[in-house]
DRENRO-366974 format. One record per residue (C-alpha): x, y, z; residue in one letter; residue number from 1. Coordinates in Angstrom, 3 decimals, always signed. Layout:
! DRENRO-366974
<<X,Y,Z>,'a',NUM> ...
END
This chain:
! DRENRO-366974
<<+11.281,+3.548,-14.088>,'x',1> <<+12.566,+3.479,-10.573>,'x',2> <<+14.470,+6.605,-9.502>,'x',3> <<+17.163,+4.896,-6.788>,'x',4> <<+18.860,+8.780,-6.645>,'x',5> <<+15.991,+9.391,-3.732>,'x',6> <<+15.616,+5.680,-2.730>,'x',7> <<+17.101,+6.077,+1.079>,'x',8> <<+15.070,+6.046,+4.689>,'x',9> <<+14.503,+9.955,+4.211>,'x',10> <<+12.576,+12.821,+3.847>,'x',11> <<+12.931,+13.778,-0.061>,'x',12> <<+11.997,+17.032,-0.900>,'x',13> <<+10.189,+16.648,-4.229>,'x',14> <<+9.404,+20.239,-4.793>,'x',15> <<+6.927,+23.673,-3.997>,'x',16> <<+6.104,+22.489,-0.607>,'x',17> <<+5.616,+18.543,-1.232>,'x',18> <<+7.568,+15.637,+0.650>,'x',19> <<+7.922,+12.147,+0.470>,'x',20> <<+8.868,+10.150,+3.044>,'x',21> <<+10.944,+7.208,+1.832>,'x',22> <<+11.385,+3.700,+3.659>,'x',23> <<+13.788,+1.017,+1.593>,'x',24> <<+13.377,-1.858,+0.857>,'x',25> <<+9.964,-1.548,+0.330>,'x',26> <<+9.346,-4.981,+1.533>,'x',27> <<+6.466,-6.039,+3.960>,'x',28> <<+5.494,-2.918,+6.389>,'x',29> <<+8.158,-0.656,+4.697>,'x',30> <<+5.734,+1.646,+3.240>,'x',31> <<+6.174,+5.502,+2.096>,'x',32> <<+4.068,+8.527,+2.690>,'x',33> <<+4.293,+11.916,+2.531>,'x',34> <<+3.204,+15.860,+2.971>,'x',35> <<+2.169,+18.087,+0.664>,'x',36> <<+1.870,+21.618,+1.868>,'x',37> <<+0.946,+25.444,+1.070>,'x',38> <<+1.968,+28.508,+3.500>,'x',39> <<+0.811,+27.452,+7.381>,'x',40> <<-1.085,+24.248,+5.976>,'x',41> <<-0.366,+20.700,+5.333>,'x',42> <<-2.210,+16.986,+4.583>,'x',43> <<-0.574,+14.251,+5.522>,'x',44> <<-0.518,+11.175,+3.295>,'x',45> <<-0.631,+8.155,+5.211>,'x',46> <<+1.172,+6.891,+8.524>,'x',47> <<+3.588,+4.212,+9.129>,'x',48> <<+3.500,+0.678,+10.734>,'x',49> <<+3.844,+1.477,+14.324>,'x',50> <<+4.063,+4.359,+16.962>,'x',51> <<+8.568,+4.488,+16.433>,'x',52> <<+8.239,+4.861,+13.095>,'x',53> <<+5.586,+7.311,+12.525>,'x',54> <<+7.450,+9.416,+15.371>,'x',55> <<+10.765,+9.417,+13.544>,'x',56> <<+8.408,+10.555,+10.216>,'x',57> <<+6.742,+13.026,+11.911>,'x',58> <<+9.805,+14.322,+13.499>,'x',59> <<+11.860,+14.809,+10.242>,'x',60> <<+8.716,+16.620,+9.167>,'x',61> <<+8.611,+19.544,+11.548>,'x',62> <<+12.106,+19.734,+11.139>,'x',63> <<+11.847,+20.264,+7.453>,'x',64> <<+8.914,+22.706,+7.463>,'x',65> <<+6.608,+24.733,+9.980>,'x',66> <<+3.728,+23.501,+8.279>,'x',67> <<+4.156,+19.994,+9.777>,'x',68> <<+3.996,+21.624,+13.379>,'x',69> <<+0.592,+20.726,+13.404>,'x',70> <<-0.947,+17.957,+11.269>,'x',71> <<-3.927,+19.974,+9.950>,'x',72> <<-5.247,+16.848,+7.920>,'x',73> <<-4.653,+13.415,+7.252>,'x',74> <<-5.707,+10.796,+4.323>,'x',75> <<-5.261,+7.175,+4.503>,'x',76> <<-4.856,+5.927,+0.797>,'x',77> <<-5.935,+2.552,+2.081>,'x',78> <<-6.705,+0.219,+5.068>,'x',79> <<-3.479,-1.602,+5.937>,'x',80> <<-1.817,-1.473,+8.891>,'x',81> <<+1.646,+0.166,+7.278>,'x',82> <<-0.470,+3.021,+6.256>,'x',83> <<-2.942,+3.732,+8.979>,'x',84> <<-1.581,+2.158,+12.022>,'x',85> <<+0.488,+5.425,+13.409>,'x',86> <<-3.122,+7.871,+13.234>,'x',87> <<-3.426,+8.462,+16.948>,'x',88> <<-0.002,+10.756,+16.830>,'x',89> <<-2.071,+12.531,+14.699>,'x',90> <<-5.533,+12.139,+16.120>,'x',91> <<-6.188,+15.983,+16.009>,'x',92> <<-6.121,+15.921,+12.512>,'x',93> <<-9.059,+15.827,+10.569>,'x',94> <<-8.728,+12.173,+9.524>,'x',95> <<-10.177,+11.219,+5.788>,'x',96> <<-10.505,+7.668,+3.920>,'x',97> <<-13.191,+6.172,+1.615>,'x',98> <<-15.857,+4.938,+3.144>,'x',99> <<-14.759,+1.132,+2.214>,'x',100> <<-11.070,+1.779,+3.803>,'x',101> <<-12.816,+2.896,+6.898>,'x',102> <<-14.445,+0.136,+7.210>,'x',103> <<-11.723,-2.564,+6.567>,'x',104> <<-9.712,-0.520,+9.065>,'x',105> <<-12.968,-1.348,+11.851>,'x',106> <<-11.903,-5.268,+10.876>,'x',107> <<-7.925,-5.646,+11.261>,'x',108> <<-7.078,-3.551,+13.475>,'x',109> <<-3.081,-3.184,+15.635>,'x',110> <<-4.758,-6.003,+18.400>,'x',111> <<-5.331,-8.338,+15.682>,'x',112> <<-1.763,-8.245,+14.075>,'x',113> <<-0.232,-8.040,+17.400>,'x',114> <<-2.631,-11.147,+18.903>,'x',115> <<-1.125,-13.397,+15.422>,'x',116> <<+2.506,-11.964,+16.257>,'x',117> <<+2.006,-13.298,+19.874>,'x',118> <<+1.298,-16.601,+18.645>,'x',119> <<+3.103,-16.663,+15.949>,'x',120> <<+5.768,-19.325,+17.808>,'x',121> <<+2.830,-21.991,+17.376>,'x',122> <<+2.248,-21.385,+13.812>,'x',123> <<+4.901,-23.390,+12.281>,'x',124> <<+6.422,-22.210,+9.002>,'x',125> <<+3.825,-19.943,+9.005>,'x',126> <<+4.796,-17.930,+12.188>,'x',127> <<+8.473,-18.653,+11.264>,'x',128> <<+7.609,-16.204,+7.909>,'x',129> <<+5.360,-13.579,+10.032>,'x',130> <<+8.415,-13.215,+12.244>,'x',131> <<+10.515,-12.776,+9.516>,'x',132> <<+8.290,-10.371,+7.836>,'x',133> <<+6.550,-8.369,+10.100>,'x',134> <<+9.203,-9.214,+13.409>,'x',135> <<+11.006,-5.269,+13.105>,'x',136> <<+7.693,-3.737,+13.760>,'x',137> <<+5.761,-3.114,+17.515>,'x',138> <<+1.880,-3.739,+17.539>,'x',139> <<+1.275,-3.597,+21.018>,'x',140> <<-0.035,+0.155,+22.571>,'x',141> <<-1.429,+0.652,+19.022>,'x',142> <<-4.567,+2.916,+19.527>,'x',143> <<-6.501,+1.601,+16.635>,'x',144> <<-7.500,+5.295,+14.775>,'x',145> <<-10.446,+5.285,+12.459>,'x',146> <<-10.927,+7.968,+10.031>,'x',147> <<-13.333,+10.898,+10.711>,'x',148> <<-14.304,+11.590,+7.430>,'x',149> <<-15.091,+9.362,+4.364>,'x',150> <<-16.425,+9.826,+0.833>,'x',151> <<-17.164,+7.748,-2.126>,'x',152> <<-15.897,+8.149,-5.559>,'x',153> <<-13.949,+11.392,-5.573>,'x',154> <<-13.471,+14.472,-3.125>,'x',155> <<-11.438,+17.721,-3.227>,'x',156> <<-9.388,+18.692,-0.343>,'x',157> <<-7.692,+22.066,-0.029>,'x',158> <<-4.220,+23.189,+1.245>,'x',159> <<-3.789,+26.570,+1.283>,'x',160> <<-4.198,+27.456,-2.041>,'x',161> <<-3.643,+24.013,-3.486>,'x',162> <<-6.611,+21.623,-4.580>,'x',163> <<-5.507,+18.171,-3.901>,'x',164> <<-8.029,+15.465,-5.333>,'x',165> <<-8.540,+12.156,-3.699>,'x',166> <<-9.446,+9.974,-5.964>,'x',167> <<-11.273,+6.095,-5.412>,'x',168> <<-9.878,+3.362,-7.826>,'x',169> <<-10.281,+0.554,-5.693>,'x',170> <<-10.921,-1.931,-5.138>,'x',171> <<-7.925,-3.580,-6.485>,'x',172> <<-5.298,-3.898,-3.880>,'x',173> <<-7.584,-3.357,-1.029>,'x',174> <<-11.595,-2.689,-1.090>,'x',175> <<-11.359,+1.325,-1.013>,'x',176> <<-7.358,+2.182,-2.735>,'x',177> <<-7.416,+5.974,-3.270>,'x',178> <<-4.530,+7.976,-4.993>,'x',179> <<-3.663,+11.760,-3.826>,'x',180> <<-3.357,+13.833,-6.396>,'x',181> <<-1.699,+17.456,-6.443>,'x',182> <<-2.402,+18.677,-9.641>,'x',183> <<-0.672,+22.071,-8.858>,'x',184> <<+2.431,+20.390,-8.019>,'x',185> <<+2.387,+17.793,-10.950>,'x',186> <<+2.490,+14.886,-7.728>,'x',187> <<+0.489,+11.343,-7.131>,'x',188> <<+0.684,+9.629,-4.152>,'x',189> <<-0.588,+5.978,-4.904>,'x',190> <<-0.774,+4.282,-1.764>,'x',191> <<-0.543,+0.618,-2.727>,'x',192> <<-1.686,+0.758,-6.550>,'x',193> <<+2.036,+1.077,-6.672>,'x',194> <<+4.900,-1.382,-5.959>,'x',195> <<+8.088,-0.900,-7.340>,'x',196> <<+10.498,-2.690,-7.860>,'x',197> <<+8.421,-4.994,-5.624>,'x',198> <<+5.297,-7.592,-6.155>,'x',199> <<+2.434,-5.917,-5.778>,'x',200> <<+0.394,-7.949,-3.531>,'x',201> <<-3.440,-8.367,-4.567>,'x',202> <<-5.964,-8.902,-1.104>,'x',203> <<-9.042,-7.621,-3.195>,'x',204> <<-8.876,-7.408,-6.558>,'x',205> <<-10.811,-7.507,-9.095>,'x',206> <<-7.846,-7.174,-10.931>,'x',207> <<-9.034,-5.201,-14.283>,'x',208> <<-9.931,-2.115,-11.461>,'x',209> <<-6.149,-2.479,-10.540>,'x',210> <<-5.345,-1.921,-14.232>,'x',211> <<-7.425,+0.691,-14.932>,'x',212> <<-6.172,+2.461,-11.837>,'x',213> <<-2.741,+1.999,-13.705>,'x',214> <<-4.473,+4.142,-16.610>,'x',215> <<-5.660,+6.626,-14.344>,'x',216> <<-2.978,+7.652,-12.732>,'x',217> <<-0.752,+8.391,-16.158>,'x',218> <<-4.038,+10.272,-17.413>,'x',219> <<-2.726,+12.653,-14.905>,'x',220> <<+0.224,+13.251,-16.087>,'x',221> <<+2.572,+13.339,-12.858>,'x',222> <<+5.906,+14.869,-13.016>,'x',223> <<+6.008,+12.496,-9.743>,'x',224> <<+4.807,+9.721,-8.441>,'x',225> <<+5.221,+8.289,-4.856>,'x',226> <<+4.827,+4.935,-4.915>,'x',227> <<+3.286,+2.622,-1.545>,'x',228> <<+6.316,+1.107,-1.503>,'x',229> <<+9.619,+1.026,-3.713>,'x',230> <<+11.507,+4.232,-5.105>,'x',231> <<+10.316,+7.275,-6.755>,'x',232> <<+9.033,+6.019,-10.481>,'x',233> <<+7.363,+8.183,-13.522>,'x',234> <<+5.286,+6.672,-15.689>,'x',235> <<+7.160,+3.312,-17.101>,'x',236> <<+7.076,+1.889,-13.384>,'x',237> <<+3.144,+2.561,-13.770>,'x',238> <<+3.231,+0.149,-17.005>,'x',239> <<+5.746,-2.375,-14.976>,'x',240> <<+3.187,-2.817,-12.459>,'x',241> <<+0.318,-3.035,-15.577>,'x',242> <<+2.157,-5.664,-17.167>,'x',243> <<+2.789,-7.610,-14.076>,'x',244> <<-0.806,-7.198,-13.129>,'x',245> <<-1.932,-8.480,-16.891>,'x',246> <<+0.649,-11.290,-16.965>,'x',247> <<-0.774,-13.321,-13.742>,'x',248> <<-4.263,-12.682,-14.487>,'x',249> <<-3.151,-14.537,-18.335>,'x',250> <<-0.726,-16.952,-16.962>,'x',251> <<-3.599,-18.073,-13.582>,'x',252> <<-6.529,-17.875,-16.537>,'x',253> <<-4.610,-20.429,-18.702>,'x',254> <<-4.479,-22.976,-15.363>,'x',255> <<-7.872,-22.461,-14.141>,'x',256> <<-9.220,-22.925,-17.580>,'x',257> <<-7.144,-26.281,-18.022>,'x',258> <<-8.604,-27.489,-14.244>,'x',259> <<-5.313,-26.690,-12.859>,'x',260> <<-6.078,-26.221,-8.657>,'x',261> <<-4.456,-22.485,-7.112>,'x',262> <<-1.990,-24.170,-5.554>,'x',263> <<-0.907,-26.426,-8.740>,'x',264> <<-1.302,-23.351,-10.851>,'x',265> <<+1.130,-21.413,-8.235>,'x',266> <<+3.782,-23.743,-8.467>,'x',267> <<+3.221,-23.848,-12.107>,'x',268> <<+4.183,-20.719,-12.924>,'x',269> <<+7.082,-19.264,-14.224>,'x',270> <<+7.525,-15.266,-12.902>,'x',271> <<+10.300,-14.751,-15.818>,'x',272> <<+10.902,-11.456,-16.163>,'x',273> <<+9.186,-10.585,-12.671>,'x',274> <<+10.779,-13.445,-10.850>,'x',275> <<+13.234,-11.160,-9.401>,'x',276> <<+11.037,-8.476,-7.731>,'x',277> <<+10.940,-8.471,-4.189>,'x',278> <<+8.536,-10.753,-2.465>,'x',279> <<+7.857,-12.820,-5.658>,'x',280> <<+6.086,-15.220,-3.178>,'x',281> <<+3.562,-13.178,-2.779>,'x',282> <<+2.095,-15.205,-6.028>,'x',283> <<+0.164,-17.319,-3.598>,'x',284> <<-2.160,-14.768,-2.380>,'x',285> <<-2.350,-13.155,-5.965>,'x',286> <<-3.477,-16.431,-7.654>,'x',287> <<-6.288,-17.362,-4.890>,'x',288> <<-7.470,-14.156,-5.344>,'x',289> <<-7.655,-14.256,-9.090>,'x',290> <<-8.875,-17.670,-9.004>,'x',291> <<-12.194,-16.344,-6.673>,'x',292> <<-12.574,-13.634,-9.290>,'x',293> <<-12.486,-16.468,-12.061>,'x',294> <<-15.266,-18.341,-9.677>,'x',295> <<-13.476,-20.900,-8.488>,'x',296> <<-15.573,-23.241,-5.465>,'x',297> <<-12.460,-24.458,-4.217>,'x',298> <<-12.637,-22.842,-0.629>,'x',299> <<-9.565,-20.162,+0.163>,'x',300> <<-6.799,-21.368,+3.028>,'x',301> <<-6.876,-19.291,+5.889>,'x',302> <<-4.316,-16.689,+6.505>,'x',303> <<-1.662,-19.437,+8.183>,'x',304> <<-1.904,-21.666,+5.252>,'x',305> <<-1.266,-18.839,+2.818>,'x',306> <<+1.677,-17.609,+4.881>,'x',307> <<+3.200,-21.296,+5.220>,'x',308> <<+2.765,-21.524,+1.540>,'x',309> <<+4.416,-18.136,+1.217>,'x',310> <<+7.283,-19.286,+3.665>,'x',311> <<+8.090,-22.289,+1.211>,'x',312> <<+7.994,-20.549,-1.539>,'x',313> <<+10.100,-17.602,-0.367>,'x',314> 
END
C-alpha cells in the first residue's frame, strides 16, 4: 500500500545511509530517485526532468550527507527523459544503464522533447495536452548524457561496503527497465516498474515481463520500495500494479478476440476499480501496445494522435 506519511517534494531519509527523493503527484515528469550510500561513497539512482530540478535534488543531497559532495556513480533505471535527462550535473560520475536503455536514450533525446514542445501550439488537442503535461518542465540547454557503462542481465555495483545489484526485467515499461536493489539495507528502487497510486504507462511491453518483474521484486523481500513515481509502497502496491497490469491485458484480449479495433476497445472499457488512478488516460497507449503484442496489423497512430486521443479522454 501507499505510504502518504513520506509522500511530500522531499528528501526522505529511509534509513543506514539510503534516500529517496520524493516528487508528488507523481503525474507525467514527476518522477522519484534517490541515493544510497556507505562512509565517503554514494550511487545515485536516477535524475530528474530538467537541469532546475535535478539542481534542487542534488542540492538537498549534499546538504543531507557528505557523501553526495561528489556523485561517485550514477544508474539510470530506464531511458525516459524524467529519469535521465539531468546526467550532465553529474557527468563525472561513472554513468551505468543496460545496454537497451542506453540505446533508447541515443533515440529521444532533451532536443527532441523540446523540438515537439516548440511546436506544440500547432498540434491541436494534442499540443493543448503536451502543454498541460509536460508545460512545468525546461528542455532547452539539455546536454543529452549517455551512460558510460552498460550490462545485460544483471551486475553488482559496490558502495562502500554495500553490494547493490542492478537487476534487468525489462522490457516491460521501456526496452531495458532495471530495479536497484540494496539488499543490505532491505531497499528497491524500481524506476518505472512502479506507479502508485498512478497508471502505469506501458511504451514496450510485453506485458507478462512487466508481471514477472512484479514477482521479482517481492522475491526480494524489501522492507522498502521506491517507486518511479507515487509514494513509498511495500509489497501490496507491487500486487496493485500486478492486478492492473493483468486486468487490461484480460479486458484488451476479450476486444481483440471479438474484432473489436484499439480505439473501439479503448473506449470500451470500463477501468472500475482503477478508474480513479491518476492519468487513467493513459489506457490509449496501454491498449495499442497490447494490441501489437496480440499481433494486431492495424498500423499504430503516431505520437500526436495518441496524445489527442489521450487529451479527450483525460
Amino acid at each position: 500500500m501507499a505510504d502518504a506519511r513520506f509522500y511530500r517534494k522531499a528528501l526522505e531519509d529511509v534509513g543506514r545511509g539510503v534516500f529517496a527523493w520524493m516528487q508528488p503527484d507523481g503525474s507525467w515528469g514527476y518522477s522519484n530517485a534517490g541515493l544510497i550510500t556507505d562512509g565517503d561513497e554514494c550511487l545515485l539512482v536516477d535524475t530528474l526532468f530538467d537541469l532546475a530540478l535535478t539542481r534542487e535534488m542534488l542540492a538537498a543531497m549534499r546538504d543531507a550527507t557528505p557523501a553526495a559532495r561528489l556523485i561517485d556513480a550514477l544508474v539510470n533505471t530506464h531511458a525516459n527523459g524524467d529519469h535521465t535527462f539531468g546526467n550532465q550535473l553529474v557527468k563525472e560520475a561513472r554513468i551505468i544503464a543496460s545496454r537497451s536503455s542506453a540505446e533508447e536514450m541515443e533515440e529521444v533525446t532533451p532536443a527532441v522533447l523540446a523540438g515537439m514542445m516548440h511546436m506544440a501550439d500547432q498540434m491541436g488537442s494534442a499540443g493543448d495536452y503536451l502543454k498541460r503535461i509536460f508545460g512545468a518542465f525546461t528542455f532547452d540547454g539539455i546536454d543529452s548524457t549517455l551512460p558510460t557503462h552498460t550490462f545485460e542481465g544483471e551486475m553488482t555495483h559496490t558502495v562502500g561496503d554495500k553490494p547493490i545489484q542492478l537487476i534487468e526485467v525489462g522490457p516491460a515499461h521501456t526496452r531495458g527497465d532495471v530495479i536497484v536493489h540494496d539488499p543490505v539495507d532491505g531497499v528497491v528502487f524500481t524506476g518505472d516498474i512502479l506507479f502508485i497510486d498512478g497508471t502505469p504507462l506501458m511504451w514496450e511491453g510485453p506485458v507478462e515481463n512487466w508481471i514477472r518483474a512484479c514477482d521479482r521484486i517481492i522475491e526480494l523481500e524489501p522492507k522498502v520500495i521506491v517507486p518511479g513515481h507515487g509514494p513509498l509502497t511495500d509489497v501490496a502496491g507491487v500486487r496493485g500494479v500486478q492486478r492492473y497490469l493483468a486486468f487490461i491485458r484480460d479486458e484488451s484480449r476479450v476486444r481483440f478476440d471479438a474484432g473489436l479495433s484499439a480505439e473501439e476497445a479503448i473506449r470500451d472499457i470500463a477501468l472500475d476499480d482503477f478508474s480513479s488512478w491518476l492519468d487513467s488516460e493513459r489506457i490509449v497507449i496501454n491498449v495499442h501496445t497490447l494490441y501489437r503484442e496480440f499481433g494486431s496489423k492495424e498500423p499504430t497512430p503516431d505520437l500526436p494522435s495518441l496524445f489527442s486521443l489521450m487529451s479527450e479522454l483525460a
